[in-house]
PyMOL Python script that loads the backbone (N, CA, C, O; Angstrom):
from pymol import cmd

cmd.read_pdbstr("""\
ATOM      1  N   UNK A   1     -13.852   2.209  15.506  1.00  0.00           N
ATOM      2  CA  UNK A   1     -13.694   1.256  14.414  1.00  0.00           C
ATOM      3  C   UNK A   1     -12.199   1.019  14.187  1.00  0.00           C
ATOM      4  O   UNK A   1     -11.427   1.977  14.184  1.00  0.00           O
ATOM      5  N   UNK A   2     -11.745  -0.320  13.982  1.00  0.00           N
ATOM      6  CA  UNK A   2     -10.367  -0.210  14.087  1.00  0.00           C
ATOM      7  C   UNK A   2     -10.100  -0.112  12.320  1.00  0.00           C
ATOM      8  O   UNK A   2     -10.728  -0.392  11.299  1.00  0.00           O
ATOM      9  N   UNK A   3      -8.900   0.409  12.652  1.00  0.00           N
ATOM     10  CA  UNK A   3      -7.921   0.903  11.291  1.00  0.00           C
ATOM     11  C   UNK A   3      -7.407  -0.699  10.435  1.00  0.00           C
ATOM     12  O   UNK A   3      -6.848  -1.663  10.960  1.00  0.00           O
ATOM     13  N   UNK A   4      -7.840  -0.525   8.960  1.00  0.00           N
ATOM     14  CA  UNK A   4      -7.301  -1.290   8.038  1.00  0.00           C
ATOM     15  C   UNK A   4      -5.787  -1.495   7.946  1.00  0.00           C
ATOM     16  O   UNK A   4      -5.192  -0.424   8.069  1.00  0.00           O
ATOM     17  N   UNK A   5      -5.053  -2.463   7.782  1.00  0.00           N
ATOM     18  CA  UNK A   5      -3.662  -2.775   7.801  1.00  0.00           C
ATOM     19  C   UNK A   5      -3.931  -3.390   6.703  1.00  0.00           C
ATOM     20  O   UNK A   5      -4.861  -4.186   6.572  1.00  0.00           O
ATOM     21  N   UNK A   6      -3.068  -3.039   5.760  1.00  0.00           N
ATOM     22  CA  UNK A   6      -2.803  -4.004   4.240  1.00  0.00           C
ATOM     23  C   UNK A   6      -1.004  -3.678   4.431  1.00  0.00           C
ATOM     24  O   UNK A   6      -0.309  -2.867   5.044  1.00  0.00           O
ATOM     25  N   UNK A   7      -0.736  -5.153   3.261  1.00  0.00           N
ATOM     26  CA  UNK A   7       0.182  -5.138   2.939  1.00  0.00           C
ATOM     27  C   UNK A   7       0.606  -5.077   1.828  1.00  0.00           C
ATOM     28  O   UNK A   7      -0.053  -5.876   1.164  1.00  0.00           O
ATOM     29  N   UNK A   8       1.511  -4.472   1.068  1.00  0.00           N
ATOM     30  CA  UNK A   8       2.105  -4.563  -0.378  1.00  0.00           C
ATOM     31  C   UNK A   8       3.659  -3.981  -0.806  1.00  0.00           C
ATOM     32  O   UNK A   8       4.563  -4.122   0.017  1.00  0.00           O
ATOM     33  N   UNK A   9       3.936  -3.329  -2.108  1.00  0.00           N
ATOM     34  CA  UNK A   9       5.290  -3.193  -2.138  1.00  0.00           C
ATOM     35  C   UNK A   9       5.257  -1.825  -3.070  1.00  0.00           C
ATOM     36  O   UNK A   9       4.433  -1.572  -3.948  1.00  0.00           O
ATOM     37  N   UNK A  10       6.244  -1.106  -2.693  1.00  0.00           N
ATOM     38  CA  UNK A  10       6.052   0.345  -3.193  1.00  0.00           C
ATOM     39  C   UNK A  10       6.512   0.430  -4.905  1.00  0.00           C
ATOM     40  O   UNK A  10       7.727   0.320  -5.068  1.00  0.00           O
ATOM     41  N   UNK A  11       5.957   0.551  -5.766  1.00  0.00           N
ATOM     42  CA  UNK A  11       6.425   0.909  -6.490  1.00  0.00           C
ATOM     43  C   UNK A  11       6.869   2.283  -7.294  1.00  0.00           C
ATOM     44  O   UNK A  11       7.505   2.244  -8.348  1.00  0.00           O
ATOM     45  N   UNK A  12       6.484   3.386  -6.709  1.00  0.00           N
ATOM     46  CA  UNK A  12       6.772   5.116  -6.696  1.00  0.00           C
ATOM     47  C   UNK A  12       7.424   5.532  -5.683  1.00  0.00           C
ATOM     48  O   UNK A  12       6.736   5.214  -4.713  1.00  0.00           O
ATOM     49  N   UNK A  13       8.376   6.074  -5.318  1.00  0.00           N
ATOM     50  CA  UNK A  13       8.694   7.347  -4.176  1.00  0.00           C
ATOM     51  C   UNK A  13       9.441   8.766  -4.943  1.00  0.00           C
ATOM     52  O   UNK A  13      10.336   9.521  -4.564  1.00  0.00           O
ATOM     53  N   UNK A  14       8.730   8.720  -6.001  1.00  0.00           N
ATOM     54  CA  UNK A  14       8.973  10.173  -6.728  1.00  0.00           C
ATOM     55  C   UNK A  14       8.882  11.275  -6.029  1.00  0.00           C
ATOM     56  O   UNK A  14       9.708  12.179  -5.902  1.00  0.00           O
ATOM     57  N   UNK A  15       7.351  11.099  -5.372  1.00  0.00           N
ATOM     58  CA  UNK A  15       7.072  12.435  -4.729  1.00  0.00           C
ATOM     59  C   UNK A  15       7.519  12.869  -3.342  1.00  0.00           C
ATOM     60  O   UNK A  15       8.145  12.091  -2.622  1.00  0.00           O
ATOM     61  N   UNK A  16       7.225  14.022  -2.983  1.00  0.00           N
ATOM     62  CA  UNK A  16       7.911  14.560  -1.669  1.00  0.00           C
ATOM     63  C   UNK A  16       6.715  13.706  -0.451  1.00  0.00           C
ATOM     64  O   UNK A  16       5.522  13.545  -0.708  1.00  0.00           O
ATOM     65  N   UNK A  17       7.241  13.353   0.563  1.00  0.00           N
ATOM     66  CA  UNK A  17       6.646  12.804   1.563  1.00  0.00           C
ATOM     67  C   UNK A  17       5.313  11.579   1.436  1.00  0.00           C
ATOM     68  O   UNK A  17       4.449  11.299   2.267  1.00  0.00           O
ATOM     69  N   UNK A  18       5.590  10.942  -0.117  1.00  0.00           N
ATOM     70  CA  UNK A  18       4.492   9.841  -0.504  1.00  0.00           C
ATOM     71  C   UNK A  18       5.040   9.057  -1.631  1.00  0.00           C
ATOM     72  O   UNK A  18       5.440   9.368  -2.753  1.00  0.00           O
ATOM     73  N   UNK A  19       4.917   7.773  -0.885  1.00  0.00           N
ATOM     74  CA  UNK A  19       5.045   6.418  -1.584  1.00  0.00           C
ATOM     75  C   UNK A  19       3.454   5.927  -2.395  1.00  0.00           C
ATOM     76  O   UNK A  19       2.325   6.013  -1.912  1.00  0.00           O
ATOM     77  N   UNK A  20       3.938   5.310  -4.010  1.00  0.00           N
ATOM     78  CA  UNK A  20       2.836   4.607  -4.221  1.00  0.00           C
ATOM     79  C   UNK A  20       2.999   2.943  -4.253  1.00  0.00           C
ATOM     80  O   UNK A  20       3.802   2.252  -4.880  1.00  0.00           O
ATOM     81  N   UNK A  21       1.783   2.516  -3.211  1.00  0.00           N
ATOM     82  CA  UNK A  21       2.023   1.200  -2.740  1.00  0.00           C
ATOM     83  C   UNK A  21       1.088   0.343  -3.306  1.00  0.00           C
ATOM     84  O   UNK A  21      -0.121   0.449  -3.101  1.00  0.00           O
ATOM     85  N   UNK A  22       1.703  -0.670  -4.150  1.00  0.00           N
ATOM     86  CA  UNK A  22       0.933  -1.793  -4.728  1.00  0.00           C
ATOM     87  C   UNK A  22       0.239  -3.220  -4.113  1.00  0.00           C
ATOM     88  O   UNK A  22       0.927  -4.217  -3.898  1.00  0.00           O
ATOM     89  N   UNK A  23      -1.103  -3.175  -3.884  1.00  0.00           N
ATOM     90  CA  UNK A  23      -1.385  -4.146  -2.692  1.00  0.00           C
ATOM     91  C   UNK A  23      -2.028  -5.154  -3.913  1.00  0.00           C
ATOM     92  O   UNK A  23      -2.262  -4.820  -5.075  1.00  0.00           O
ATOM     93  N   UNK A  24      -2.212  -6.328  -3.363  1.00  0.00           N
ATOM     94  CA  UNK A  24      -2.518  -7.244  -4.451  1.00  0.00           C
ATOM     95  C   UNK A  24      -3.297  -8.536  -3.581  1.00  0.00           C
ATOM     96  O   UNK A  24      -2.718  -9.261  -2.772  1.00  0.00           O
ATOM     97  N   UNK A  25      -4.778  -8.629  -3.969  1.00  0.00           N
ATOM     98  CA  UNK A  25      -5.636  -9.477  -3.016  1.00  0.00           C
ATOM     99  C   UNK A  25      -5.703 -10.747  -4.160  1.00  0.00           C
ATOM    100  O   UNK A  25      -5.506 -10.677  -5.373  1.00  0.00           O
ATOM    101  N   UNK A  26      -6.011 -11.787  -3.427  1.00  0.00           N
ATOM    102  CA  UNK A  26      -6.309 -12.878  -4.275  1.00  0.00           C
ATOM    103  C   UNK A  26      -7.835 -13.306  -3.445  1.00  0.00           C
ATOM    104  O   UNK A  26      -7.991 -13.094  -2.243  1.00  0.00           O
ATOM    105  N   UNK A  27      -8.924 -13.955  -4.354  1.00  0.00           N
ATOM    106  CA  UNK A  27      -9.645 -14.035  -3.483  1.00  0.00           C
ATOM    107  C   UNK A  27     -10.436 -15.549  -5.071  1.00  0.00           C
ATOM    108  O   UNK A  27     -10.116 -15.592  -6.259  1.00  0.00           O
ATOM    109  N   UNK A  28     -11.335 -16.380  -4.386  1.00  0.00           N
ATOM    110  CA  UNK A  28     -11.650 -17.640  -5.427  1.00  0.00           C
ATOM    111  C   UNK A  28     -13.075 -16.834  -6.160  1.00  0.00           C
ATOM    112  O   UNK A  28     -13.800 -16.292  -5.326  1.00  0.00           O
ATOM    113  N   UNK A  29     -13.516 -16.718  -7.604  1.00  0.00           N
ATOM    114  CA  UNK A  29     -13.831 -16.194  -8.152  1.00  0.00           C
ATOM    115  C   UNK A  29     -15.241 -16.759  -7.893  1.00  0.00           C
ATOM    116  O   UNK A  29     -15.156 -17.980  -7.764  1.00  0.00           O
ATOM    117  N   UNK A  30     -16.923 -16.170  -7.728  1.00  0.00           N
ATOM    118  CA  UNK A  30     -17.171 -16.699  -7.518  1.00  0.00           C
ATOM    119  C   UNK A  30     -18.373 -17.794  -8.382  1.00  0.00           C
ATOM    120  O   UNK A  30     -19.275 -18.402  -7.806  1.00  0.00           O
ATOM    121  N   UNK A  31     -18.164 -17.824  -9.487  1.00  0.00           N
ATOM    122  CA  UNK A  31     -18.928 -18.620 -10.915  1.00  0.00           C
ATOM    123  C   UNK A  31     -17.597 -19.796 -10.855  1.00  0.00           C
ATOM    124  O   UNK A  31     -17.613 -20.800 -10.142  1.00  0.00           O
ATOM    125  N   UNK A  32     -16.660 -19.465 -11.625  1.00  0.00           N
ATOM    126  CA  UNK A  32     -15.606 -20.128 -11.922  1.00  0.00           C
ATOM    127  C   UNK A  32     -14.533 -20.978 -11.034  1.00  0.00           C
ATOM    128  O   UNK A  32     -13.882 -21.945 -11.429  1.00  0.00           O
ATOM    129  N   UNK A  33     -14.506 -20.362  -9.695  1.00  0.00           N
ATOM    130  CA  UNK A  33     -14.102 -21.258  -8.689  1.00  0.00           C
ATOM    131  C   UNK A  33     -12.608 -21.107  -9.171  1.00  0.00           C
ATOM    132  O   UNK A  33     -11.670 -21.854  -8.889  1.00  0.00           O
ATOM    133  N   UNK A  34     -12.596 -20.259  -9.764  1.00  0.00           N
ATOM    134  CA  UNK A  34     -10.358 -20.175 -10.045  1.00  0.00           C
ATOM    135  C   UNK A  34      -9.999 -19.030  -9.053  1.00  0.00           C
ATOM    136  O   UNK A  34     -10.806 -18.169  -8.705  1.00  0.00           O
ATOM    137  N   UNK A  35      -8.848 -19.100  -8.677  1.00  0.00           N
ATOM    138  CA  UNK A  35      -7.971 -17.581  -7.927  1.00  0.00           C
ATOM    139  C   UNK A  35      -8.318 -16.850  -9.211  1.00  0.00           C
ATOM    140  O   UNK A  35      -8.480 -17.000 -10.422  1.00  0.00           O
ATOM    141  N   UNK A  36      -8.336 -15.846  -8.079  1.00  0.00           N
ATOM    142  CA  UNK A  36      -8.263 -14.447  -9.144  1.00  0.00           C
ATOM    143  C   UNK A  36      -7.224 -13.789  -8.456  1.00  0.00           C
ATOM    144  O   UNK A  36      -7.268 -13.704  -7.228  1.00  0.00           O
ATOM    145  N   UNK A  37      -5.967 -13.147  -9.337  1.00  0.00           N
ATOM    146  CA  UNK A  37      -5.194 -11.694  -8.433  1.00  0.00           C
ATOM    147  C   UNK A  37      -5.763 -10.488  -9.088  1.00  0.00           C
ATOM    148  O   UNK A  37      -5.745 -10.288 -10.302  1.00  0.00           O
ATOM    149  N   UNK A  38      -6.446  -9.425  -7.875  1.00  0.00           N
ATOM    150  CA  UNK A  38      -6.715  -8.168  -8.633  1.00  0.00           C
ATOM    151  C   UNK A  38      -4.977  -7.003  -7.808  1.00  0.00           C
ATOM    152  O   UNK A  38      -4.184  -7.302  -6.915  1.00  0.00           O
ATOM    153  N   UNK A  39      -5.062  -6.051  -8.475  1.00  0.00           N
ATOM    154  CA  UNK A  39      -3.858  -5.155  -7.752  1.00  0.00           C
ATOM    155  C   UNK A  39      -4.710  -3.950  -7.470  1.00  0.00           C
ATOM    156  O   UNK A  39      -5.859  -3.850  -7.901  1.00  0.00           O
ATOM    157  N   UNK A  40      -3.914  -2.721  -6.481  1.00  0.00           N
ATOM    158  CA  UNK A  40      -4.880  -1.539  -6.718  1.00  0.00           C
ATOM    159  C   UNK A  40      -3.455  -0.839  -6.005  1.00  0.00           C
ATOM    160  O   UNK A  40      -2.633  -1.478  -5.349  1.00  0.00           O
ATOM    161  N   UNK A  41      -3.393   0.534  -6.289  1.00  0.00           N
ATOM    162  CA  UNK A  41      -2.179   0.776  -5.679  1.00  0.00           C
ATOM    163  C   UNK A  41      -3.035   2.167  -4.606  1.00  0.00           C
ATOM    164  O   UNK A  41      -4.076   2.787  -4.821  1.00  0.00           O
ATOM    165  N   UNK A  42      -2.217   2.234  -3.652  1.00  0.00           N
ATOM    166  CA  UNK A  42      -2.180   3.015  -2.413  1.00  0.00           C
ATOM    167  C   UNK A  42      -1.339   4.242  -2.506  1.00  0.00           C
ATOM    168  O   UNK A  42      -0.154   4.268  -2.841  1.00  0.00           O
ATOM    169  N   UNK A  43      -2.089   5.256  -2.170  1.00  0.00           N
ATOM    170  CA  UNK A  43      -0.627   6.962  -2.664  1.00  0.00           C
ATOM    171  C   UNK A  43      -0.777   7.090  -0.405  1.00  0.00           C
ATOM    172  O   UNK A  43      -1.638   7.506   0.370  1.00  0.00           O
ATOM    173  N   UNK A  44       0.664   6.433  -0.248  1.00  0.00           N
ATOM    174  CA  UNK A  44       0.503   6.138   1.395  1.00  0.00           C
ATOM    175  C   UNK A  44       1.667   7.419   1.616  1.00  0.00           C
ATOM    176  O   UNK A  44       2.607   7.597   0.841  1.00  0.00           O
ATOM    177  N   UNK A  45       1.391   8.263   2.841  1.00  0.00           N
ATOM    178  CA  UNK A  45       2.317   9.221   3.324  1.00  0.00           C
ATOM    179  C   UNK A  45       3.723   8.428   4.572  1.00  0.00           C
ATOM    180  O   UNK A  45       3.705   7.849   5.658  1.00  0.00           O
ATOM    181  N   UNK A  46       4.558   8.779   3.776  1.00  0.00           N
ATOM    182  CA  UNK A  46       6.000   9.078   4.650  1.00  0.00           C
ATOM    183  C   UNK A  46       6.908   9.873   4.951  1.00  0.00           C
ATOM    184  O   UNK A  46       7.822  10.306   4.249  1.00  0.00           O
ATOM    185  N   UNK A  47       6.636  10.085   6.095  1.00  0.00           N
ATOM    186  CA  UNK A  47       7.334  11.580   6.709  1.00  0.00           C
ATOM    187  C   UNK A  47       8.962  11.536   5.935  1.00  0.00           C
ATOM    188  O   UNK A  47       9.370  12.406   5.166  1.00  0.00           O
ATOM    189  N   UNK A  48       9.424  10.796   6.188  1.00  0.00           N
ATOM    190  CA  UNK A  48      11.115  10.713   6.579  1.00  0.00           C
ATOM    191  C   UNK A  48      11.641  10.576   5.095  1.00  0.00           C
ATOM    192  O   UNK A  48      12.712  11.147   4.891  1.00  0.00           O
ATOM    193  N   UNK A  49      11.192  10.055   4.253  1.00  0.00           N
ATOM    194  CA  UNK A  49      11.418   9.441   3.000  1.00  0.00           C
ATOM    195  C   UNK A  49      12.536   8.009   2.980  1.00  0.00           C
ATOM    196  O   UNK A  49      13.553   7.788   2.323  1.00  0.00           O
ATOM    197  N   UNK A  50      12.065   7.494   3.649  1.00  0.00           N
ATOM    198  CA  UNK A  50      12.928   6.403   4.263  1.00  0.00           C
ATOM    199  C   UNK A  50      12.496   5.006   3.448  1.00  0.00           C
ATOM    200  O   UNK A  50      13.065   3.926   3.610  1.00  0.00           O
ATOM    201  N   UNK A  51      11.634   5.190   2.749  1.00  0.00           N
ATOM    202  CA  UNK A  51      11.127   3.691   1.481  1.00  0.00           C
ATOM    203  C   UNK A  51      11.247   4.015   0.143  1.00  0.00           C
ATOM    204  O   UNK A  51      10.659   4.890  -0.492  1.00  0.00           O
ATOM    205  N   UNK A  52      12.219   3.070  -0.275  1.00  0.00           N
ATOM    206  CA  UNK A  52      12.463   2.978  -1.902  1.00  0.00           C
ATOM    207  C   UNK A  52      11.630   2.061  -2.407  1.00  0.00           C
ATOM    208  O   UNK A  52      11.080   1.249  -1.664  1.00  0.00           O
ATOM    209  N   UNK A  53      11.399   2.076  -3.961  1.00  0.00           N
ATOM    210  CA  UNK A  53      10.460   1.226  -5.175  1.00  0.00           C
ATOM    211  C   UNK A  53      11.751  -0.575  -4.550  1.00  0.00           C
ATOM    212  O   UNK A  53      12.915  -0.838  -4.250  1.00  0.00           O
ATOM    213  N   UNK A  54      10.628  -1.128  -4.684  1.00  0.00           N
ATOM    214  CA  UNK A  54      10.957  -2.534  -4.210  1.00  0.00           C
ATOM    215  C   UNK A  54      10.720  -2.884  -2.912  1.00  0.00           C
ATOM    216  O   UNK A  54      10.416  -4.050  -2.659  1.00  0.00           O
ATOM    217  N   UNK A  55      10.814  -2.003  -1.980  1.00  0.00           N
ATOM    218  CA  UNK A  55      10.385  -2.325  -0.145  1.00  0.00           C
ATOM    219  C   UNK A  55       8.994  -2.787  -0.379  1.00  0.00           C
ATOM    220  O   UNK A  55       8.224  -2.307  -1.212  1.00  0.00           O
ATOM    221  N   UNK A  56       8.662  -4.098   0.712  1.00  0.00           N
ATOM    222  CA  UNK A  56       7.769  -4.451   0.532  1.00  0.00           C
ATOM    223  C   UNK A  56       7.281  -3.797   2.463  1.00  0.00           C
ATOM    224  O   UNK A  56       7.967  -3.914   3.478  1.00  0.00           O
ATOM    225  N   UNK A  57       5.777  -3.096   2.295  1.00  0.00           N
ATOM    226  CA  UNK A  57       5.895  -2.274   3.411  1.00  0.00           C
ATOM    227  C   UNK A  57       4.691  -2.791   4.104  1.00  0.00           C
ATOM    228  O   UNK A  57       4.110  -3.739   3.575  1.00  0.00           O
ATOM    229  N   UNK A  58       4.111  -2.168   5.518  1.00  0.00           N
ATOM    230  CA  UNK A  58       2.849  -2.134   5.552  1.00  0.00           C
ATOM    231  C   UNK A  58       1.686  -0.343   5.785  1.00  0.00           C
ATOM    232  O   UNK A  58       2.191   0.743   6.070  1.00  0.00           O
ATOM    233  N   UNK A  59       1.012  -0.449   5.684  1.00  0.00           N
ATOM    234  CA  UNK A  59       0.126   0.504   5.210  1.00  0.00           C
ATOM    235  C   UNK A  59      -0.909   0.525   5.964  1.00  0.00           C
ATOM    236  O   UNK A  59      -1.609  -0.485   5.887  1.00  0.00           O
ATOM    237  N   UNK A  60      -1.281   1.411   6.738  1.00  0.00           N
ATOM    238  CA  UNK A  60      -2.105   1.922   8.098  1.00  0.00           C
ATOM    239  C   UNK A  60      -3.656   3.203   7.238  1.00  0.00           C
ATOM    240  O   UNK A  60      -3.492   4.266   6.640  1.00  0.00           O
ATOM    241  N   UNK A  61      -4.737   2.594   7.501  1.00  0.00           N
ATOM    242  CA  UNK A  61      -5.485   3.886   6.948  1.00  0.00           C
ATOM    243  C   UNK A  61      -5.657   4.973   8.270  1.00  0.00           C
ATOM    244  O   UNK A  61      -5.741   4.720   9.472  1.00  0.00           O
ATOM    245  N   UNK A  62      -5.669   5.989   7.708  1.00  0.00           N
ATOM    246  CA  UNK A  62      -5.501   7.295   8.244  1.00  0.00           C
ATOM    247  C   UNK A  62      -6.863   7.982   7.714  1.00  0.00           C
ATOM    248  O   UNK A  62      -7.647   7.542   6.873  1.00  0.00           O
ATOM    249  N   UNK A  63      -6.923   9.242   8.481  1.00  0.00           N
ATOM    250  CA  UNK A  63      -7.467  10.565   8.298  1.00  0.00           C
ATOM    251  C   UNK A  63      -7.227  10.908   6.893  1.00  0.00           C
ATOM    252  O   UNK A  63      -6.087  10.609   6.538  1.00  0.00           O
ATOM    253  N   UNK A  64      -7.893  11.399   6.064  1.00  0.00           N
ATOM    254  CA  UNK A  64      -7.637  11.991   5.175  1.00  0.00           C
ATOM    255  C   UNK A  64      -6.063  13.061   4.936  1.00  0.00           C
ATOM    256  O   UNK A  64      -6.131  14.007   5.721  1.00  0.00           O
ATOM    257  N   UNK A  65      -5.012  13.100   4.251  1.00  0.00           N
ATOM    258  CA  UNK A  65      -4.001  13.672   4.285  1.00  0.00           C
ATOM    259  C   UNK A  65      -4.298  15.065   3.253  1.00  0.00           C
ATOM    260  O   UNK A  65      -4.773  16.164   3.538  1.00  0.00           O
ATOM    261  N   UNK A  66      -3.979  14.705   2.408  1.00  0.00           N
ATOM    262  CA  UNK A  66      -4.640  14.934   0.938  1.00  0.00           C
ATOM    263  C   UNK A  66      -5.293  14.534   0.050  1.00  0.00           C
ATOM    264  O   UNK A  66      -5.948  13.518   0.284  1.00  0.00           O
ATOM    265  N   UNK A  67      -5.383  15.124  -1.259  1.00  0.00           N
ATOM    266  CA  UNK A  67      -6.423  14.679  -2.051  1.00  0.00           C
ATOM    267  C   UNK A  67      -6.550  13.170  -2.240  1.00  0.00           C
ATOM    268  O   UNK A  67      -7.630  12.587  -2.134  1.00  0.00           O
ATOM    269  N   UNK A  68      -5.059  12.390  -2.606  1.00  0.00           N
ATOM    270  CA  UNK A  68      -5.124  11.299  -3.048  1.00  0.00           C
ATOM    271  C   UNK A  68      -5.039  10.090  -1.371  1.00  0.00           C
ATOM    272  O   UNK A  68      -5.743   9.129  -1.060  1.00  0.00           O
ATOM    273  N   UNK A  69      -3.858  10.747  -0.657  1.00  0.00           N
ATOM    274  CA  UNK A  69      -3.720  10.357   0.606  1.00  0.00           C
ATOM    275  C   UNK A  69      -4.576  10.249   1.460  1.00  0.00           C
ATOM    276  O   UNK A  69      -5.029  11.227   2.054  1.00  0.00           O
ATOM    277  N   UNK A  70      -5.017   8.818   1.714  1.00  0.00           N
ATOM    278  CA  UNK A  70      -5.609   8.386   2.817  1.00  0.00           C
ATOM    279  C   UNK A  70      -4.835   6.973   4.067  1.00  0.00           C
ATOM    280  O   UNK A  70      -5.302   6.375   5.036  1.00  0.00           O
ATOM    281  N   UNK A  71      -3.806   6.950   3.520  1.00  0.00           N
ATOM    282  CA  UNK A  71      -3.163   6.117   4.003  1.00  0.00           C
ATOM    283  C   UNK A  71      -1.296   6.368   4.455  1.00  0.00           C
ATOM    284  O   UNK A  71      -0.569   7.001   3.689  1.00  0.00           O
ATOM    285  N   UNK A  72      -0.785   5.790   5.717  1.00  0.00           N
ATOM    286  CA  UNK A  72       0.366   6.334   5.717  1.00  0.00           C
ATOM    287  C   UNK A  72       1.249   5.021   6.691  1.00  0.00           C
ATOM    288  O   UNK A  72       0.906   4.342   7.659  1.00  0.00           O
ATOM    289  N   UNK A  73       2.825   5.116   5.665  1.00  0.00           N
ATOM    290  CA  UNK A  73       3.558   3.675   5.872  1.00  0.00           C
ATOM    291  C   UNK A  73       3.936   3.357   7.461  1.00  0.00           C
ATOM    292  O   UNK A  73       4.487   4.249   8.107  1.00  0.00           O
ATOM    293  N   UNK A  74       3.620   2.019   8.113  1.00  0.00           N
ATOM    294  CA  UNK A  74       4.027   1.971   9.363  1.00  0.00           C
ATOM    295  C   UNK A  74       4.742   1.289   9.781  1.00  0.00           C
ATOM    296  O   UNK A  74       4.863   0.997  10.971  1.00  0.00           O
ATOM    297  N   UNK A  75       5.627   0.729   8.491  1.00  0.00           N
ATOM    298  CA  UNK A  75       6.617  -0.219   8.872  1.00  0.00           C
ATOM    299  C   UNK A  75       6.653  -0.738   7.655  1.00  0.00           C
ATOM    300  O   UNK A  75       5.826  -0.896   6.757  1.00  0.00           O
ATOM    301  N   UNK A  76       8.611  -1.144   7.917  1.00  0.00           N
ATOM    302  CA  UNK A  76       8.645  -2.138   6.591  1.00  0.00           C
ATOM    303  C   UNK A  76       8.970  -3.621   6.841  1.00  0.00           C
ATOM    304  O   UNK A  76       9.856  -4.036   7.588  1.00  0.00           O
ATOM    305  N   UNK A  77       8.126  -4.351   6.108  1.00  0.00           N
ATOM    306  CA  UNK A  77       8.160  -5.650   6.106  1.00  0.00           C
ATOM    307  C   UNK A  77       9.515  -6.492   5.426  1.00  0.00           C
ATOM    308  O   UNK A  77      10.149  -7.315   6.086  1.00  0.00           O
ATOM    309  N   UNK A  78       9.759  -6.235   4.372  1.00  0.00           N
ATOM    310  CA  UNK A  78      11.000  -6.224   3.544  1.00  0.00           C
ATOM    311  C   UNK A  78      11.552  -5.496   2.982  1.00  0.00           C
ATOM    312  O   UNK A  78      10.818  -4.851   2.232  1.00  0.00           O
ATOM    313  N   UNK A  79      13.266  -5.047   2.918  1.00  0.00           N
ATOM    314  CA  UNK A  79      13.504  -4.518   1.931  1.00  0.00           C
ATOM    315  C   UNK A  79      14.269  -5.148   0.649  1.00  0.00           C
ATOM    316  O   UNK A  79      14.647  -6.318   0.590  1.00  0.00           O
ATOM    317  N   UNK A  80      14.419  -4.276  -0.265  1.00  0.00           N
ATOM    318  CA  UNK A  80      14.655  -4.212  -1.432  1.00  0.00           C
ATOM    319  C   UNK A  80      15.747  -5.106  -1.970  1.00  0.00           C
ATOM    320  O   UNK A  80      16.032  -5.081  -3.168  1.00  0.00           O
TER     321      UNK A  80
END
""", "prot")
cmd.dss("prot")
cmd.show_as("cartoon", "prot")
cmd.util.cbc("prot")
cmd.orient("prot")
């Protein structure tokens, strides 16, 4: 089964070896027929600590890491 790729922008790198990444889908509602934006944020693992709050990154699902970690950064799309 191939692996999910999302994209979004980090807004946490408090913790040791994990970014929290804010992904944000738009999708047409389906009664009302308007965009909707929902957000959901991602607790994605990075070895190196190499992404600050504002990089806009992308996000690879993984193996389970830890509790919250299921996902880990595979590139950055923009920075800050």
């Amino acid at each position: 089964m191939p692996k999910r790729i999302l994209q979004g922008v980090v807004v946490s790198d408090k913790q040791e070896k994990t970014v929290v990444v804010k992904v944000e889908r738009r999708f047409t509602h389906p009664l009302f027929k308007k965009t909707v934006r929902r957000t959901k944020n991602y607790h994605a693992h990075d070895e190196e600590r190499q992404f600050k709050v504002g990089d806009e990154v992308a996000i690879e699902e993984t193996a389970p890491i830890s509790r919250l970690k299921r996902w880990k950064v595979i590139g950055v799309v923009g920075k800050a």
